[in-house]
N, C-alpha and C positions, 0 to 999 in steps of 0.2 A: 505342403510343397517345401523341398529343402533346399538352400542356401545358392546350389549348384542350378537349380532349375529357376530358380528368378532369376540367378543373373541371366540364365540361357536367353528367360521372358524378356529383360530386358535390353540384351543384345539384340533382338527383334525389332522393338520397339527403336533405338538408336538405326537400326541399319533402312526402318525406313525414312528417314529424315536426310538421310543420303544421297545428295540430289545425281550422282552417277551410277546409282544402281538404279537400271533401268526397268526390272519389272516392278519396282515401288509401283512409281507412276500408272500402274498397269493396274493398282490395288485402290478400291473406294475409299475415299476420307472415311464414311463409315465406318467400315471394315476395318481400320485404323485405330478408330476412334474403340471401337469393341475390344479389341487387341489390348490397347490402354486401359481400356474399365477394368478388364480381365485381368492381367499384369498387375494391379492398382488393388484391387481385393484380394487377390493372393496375396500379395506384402502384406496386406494390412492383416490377415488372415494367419502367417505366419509365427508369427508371434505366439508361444505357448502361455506365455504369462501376461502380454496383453503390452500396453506403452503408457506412457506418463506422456501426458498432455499438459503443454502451457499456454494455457488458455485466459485472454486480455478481454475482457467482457467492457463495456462502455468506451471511452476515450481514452483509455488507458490510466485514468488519475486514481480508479481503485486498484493500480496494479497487477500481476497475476491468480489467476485460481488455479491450482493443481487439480488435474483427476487424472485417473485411472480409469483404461479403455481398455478390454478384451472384444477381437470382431472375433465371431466364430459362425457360420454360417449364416450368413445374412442380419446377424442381428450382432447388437452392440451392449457391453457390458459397464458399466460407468458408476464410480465410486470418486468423491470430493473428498478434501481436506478440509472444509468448512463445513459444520452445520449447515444448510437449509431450509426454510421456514418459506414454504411453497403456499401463498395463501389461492391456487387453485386446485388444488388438492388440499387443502386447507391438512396439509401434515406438517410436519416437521421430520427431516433425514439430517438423523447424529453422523457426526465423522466415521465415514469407511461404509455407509449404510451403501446397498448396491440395487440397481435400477435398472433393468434392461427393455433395450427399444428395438427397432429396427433398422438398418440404414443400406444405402445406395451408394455405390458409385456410378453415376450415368453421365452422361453426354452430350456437352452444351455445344459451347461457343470452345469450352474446355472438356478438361475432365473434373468432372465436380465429386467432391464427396458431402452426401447429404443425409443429417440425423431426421427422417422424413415422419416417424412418429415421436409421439410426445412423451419427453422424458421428463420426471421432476428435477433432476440434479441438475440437467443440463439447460432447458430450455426456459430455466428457471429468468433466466438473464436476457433472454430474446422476447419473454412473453407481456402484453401490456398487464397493469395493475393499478389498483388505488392510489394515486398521486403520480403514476408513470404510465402514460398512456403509450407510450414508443416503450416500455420495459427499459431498457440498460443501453437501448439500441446496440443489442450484442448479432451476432448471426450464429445459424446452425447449417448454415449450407458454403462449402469451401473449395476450393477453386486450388490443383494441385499446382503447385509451384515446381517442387521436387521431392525425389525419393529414393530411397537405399535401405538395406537391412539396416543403416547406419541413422536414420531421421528421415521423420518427412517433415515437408516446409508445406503449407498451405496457407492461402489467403481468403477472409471472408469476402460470400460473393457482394453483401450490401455495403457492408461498413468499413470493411479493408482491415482488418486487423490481421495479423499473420498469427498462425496455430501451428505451433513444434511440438513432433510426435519423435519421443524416445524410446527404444525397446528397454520393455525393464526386465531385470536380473533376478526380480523378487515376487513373490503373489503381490496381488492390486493391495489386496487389506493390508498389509506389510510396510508399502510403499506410502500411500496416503497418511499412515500412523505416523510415522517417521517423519512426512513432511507435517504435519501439524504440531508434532512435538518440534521441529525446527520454528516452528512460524513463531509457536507459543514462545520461546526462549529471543528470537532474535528479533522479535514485534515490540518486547518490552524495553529494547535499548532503543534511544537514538542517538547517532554516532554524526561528530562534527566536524572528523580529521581523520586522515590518509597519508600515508606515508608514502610517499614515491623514489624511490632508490632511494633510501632514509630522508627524503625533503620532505617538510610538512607542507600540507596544501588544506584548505578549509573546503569542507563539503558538509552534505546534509542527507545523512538516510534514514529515512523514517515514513510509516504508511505505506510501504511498498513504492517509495518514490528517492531517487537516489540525485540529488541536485547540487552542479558542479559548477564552475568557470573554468574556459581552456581558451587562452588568448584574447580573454577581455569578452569572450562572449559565453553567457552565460545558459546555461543547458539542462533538462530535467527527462529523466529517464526510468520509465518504470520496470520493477523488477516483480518476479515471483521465490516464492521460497523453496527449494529442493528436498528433499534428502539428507543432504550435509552441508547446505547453505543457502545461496540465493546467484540466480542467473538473469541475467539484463533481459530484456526486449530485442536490444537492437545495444551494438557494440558501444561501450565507453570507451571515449580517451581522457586519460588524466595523466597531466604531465608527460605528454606522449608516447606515453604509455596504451596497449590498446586490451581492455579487459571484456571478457564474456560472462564471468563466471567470479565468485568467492567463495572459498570453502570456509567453514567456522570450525576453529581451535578450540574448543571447550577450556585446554588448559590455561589456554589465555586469556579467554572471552573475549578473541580478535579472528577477524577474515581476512582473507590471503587470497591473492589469484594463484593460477597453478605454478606460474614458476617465480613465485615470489618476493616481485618486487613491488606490487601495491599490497600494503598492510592498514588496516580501519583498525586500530589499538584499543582495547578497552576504552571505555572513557574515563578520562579524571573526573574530579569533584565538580569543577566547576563546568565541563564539556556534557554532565549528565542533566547542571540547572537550564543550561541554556538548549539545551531538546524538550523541556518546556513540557514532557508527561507528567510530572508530579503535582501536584495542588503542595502550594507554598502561602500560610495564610498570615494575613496580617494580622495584629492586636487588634480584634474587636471585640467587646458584648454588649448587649442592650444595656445592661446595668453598669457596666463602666465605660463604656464609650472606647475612642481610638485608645491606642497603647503602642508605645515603642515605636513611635515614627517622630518625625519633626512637626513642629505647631503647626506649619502652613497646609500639608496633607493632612492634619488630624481634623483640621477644621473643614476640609471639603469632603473629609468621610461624614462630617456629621450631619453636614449639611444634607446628602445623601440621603441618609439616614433617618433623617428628619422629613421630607420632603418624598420616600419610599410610603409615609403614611397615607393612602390613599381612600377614601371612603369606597367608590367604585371599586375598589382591588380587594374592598374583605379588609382592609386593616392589615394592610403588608408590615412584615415586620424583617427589619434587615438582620440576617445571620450570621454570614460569614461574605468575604472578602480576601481575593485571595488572586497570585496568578501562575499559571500553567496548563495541565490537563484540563479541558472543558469536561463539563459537571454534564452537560448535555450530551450524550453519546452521540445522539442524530445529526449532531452538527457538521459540519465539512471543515470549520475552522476549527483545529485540535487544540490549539495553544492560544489561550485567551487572559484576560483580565475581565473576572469573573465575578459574581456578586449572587449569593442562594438568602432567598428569604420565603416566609410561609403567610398564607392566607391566615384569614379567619383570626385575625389577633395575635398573630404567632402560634398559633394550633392546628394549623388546616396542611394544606398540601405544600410541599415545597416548589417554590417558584425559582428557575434558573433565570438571568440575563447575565450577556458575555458582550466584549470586545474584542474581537481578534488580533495577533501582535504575533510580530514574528522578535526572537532574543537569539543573538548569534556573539562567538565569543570575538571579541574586540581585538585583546592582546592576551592569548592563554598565559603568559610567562606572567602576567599582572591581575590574574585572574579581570577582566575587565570584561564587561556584559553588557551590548548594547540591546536597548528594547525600544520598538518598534513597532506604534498604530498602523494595524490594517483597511480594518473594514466592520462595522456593527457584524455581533452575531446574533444567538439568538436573541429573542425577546428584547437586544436592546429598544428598540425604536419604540420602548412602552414607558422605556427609563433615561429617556437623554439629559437628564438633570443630572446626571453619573460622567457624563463627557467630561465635565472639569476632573476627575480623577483620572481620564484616559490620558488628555491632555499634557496634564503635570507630570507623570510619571514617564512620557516620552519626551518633553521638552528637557527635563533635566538628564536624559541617558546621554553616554553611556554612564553605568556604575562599577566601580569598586567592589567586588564579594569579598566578603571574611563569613568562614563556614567555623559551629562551633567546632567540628570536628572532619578532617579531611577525610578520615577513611568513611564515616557512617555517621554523617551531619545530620542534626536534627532542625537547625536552625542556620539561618545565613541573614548578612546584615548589609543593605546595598546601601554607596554611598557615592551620591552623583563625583562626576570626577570635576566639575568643571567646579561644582560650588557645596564645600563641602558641610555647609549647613540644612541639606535636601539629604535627606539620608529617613530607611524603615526597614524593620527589620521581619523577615518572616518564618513562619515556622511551620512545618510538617506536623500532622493532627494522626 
């Protein structure tokens, strides 16, 4: 159907809602309701290359999933930007891999659109599992909002999350490649400042979570990654400014809204320690003990360290010590103060326990770094004799950074501001 007969479809649809055109009234809610489904899969159906879908699975705290959708006669086409790893089909589907199902537009209370068989890319997120008996609590059945050759807007009908359907320009395999090389590129920074008509403002994006303050109240808003950037959920304001969307600069290694006046700048040296992905390790080894810190923490690593010998635990042997990126992938808490030690005498398997800690920059002009206990992560609660090092290293924030080298530091050395005999210094492995 071409461009000219959907609008005609939905000039239709509009004129019966017309409460003074008199033979509406004359026409069955059904009748109406078919008219809609009908109008509703032709759109969707229109599409040669099929739409990119931003799709919010759980509570929105993993952010968006991209896929790619082609309907084409009753059945639905679907390709992810993600791996995966369907343990009921017990496969695994690499990036761009394609699955096709069936689906409906039929007639509720609304007009719904419903993925009615079982797809592995998609239902992957709605289906229960080993340790999620509710799955993602995500949906597959969607509830039209609106629609145009230009987006459709839809709402899940269980869990309410809204689903934006874009027509794309490009084949599906094309489009997902593209956003996963985005993801890949713009997943490994996290950025801690925004430029709003040149004003700096402190923010936080990382994990597909983009977290702000606008008038003393504080706000967090998930994003997915595009094509040539990353698009919100639902509209930011910063600085009153109001943003949908960021496209990324490569030349820069900065994002820009479209008419250019919020800018997320590369990050400097110290705006890349306090996004807290890196593993920054302290002086330690079995056979020399702490290193390059001040006596009062060397002596509660040792203690540590000493008191990690557990008979019950195989003869734990403490490894490494360190804080940033969590060692633990499965964890929710990404940014921790972290501790890897092995079984079996120091031979056996490596054992993780973390502390979760949010480090946000204090005063960039002073490089100055506050850190900040959360909440035990993994396996702490096997190692609470570790609390006096959680402890100390946020009673004495914020710190002082001195990096050995601004451009491509290998080492940085923090030194509490308030008292400057609490100072340790760590180092990238």
């Amino acid at each position: 159907m071409n461009k000219r007969k959907l609008i005609a479809a939905f000039a239709v649809i509009l004129a019966s809602c017309t409460p003074d055109t008199e033979d509406v009234f004359g026409e069955s809610a059904a009748n109406r309701v078919a008219l809609s489904q009908n109008s509703y899969s032709a759109l969707l159906e229109s599409q040669q290359q099929g739409w990119a879908l931003d799709y919010y699975p759980s509570d929105g705290t993993l952010g968006g999933v991209a896929y790619a959708a082609r309907f084409h006669g009753g059945l639905v086409t679907m390709s992810c930007e993600q791996t995966v790893s369907n343990p009921v089909t017990a496969k695994t589907y690499p990036v761009g891999t394609e699955a096709t199902s069936y689906y409906q537009v039929t007639g509720e209370t609304g007009v719904l659109l419903t993925f009615d068989t079982y797809n592995p890319l998609f239902h992957y997120w709605s289906q229960p599992s080993a340790g999620r008996a509710k799955g993602y609590q995500s949906d597959y059945e969607f509830t039209f909002l609106a629609a145009s050759a230009d987006s459709v807007v839809l709402r899940g009908k269980k869990h309410g999350n809204l689903l934006r359907m874009y027509p794309l320009a490009e084949a599906p395999a094309a489009y997902v490649r593209r956003v996963q090389q985005t993801h890949a590129v713009l997943g490994s920074i996290i950025r801690k400042r925004a430029l709003v008509n040149g004003v700096s403002k402190s923010i936080t994006m990382a994990y597909n979570q983009f977290s702000y303050t606008e008038q003393a109240k504080g706000d967090t808003v998930p994003y997915i990654h595009t094509a040539d950037g990353v698009r919100f959920y639902r509209t930011v304001t910063l600085g009153g400014v109001n943003i949908s969307r960021l496209t990324y600069d490569s030349s820069a290694n900065a994002l820009r809204s479209p008419d250019g006046r919020v800018v997320l700048p590369a990050p400097t040296v110290a705006e890349s320690f306090a996004g807290g992905q890196t593993q920054w390790y302290f002086g330690y080894s079995e056979a020399d003990g702490p290193t390059e810190m001040c006596s009062e923490l060397a002596d509660l690593l040792s203690d540590c360290a000493q008191r990690i010998k557990k008979p019950n635990w195989g003869y734990e042997v403490l490894q490494d010590f360190y804080i940033g990126g969590n060692l633990f992938s499965g964890d929710a808490l990404h940014t921790v103060i972290g501790w890897r030690a092995a079984d079996n005498y120091g031979k056996g398997n490596p054992a993780y326990f973390a502390y979760g800690i949010s480090m946000d920059l204090v005063d960039e002009q002073r490089q100055l770094v506050g850190i900040h206990a959360l909440e035990p992560a993994t396996n702490f609660d096997k190692h609470v004799y570790c609390q006096s090092l959680v402890d100390f290293i946020g009673q004495h924030s914020p710190y002082q950074l001195v990096f050995d080298n601004d451009e491509s530091p290998t080492s940085v050395t923090l030194t509490s501001e308030h008292d400057a005999t609490k100072w340790f210094t760590l180092r990238i492995r």
